[in-house]
C-alpha positions as CSV (number, residue, x, y, z in Angstrom):
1,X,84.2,77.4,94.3
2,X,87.4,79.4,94.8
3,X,89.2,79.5,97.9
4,X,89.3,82.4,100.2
5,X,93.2,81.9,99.2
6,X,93.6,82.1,96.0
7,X,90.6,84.9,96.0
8,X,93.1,86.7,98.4
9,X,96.5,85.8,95.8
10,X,94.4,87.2,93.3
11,X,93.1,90.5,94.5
12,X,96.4,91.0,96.4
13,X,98.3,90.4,93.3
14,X,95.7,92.6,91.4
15,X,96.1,95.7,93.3
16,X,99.6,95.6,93.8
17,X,99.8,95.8,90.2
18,X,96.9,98.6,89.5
19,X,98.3,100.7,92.6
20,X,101.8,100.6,90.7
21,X,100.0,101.6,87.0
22,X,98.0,103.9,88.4
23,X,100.9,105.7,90.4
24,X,103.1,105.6,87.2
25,X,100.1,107.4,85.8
26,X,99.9,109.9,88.0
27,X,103.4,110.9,87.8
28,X,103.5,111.1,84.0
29,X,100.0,112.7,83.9
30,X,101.9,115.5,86.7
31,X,103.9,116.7,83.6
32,X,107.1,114.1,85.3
33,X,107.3,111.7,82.0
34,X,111.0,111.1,83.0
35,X,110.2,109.8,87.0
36,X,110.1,106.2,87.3
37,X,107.9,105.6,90.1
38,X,111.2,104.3,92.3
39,X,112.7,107.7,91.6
40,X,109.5,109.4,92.8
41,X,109.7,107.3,96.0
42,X,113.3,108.2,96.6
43,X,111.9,111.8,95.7
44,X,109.5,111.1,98.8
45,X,112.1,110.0,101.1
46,X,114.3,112.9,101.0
47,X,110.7,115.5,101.4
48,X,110.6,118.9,101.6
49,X,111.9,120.1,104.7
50,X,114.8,119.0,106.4
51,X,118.3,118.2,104.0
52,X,118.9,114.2,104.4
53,X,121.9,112.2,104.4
54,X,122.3,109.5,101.7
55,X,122.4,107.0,104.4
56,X,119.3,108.3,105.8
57,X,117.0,108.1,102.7
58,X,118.9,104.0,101.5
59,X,118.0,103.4,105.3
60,X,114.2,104.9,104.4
61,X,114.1,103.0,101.1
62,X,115.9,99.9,102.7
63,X,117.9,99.4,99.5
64,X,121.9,99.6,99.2
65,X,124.0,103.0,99.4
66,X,125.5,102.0,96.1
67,X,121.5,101.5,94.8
68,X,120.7,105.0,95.8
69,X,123.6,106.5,94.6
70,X,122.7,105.4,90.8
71,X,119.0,106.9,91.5
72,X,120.1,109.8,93.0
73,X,123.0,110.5,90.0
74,X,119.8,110.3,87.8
75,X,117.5,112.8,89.7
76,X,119.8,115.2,90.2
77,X,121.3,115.0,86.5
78,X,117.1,115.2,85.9
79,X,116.6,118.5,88.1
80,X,115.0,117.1,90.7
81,X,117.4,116.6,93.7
82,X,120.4,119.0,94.8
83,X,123.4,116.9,96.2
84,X,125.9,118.8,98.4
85,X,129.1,117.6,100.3
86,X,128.3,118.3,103.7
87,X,130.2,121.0,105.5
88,X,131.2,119.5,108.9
89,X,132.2,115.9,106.9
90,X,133.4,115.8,103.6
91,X,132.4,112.1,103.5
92,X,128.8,112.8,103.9
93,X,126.6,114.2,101.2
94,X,123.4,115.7,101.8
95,X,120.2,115.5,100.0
96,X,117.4,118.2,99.2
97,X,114.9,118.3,96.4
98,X,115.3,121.3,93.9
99,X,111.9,123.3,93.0
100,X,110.8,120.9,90.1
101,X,111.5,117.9,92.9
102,X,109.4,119.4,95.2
103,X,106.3,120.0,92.7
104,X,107.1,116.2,92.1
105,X,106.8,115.5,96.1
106,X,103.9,117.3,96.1
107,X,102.3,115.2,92.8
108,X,103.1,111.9,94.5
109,X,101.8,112.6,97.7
110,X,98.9,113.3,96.4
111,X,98.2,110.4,94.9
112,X,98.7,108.9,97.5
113,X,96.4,110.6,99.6
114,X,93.6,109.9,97.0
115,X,94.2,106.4,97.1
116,X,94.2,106.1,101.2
117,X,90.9,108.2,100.8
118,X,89.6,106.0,98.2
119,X,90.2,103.1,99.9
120,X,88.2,104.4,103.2
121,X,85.9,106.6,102.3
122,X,83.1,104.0,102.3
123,X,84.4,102.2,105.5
124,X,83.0,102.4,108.4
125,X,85.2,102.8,111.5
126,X,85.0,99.1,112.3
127,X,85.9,98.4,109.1
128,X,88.8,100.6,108.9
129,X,90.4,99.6,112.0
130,X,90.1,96.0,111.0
131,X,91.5,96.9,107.5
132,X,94.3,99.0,109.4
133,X,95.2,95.4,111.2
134,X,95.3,93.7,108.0
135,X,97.7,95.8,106.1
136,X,99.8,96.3,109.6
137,X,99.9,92.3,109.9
138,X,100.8,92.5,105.9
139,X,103.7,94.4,106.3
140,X,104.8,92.7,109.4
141,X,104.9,89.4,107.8
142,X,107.2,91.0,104.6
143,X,109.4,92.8,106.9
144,X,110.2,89.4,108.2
145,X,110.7,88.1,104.9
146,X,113.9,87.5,103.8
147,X,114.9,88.8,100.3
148,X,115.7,86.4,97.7
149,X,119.5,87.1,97.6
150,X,119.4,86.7,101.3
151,X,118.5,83.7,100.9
152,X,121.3,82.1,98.9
């Protein structure tokens, strides 16, 4: 008989990888064929509102300024994000999302939504506190993880 382990590994493991097919399908099947589904998550970060600073959104994304400066060089060369030097420091650039990055926003919430509403639509309330615990104990334990090159 398996162990509640590796059943765990498995399905773990399992829907990391179908959440991340199915999102890249979504995006692609949103008319975005040229959105990786990193650039629609640094798409997410900036939103819809508010203008962001590039250290805001590689603080959001916890990657590297230099990291999001590559994505961002791609999305805006794409249409999708409006870079600006700020006004009041010429050091700072801000980040908004053009029209085409905000129909992209918009498509990846929404998947995102479904999937949340997927997931809990059956649950009771019991259950879905319990599950909230699990995935809140999840993300505890990998936020405390170090990365691999932080580890050399």
């Amino acid at each position: 008989m398996e162990s509640t382990m590796n059943i765990l590994n498995r399905l773990i493991s399992g829907a990391f990888n179908d959440i991340s097919r199915r999102e890249l399908l979504a995006i692609r099947s949103g008319g975005f064929e040229d959105v990786s589904v990193n650039e629609a998550h640094t798409v997410d970060a900036i939103g819809i509102y508010m203008p962001k600073t590039m250290s805001y959104v590689a603080d959001k994304l916890d990657i590297t300024l230099g990291t999001l400066t590559v994505s961002i060089n791609h999305l805006v060369k794409k249409g999708y994000v409006n870079k600006v030097r700020s006004e009041t420091d010429k050091r700072v650039f801000m980040l908004s999302l053009t029209e085409r990055g905000k129909e992209l926003f918009r498509t990846h919430q929404r998947f995102h939504f479904e999937l949340v509403r997927s997931l809990i639509m059956d649950m009771s309330d019991y259950e879905a506190d319990m599950f909230i615990e699990a995935l809140s104990s999840l993300n505890k334990f990998l936020k405390g993880m170090p990365l691999i090159s932080e580890q050399r």
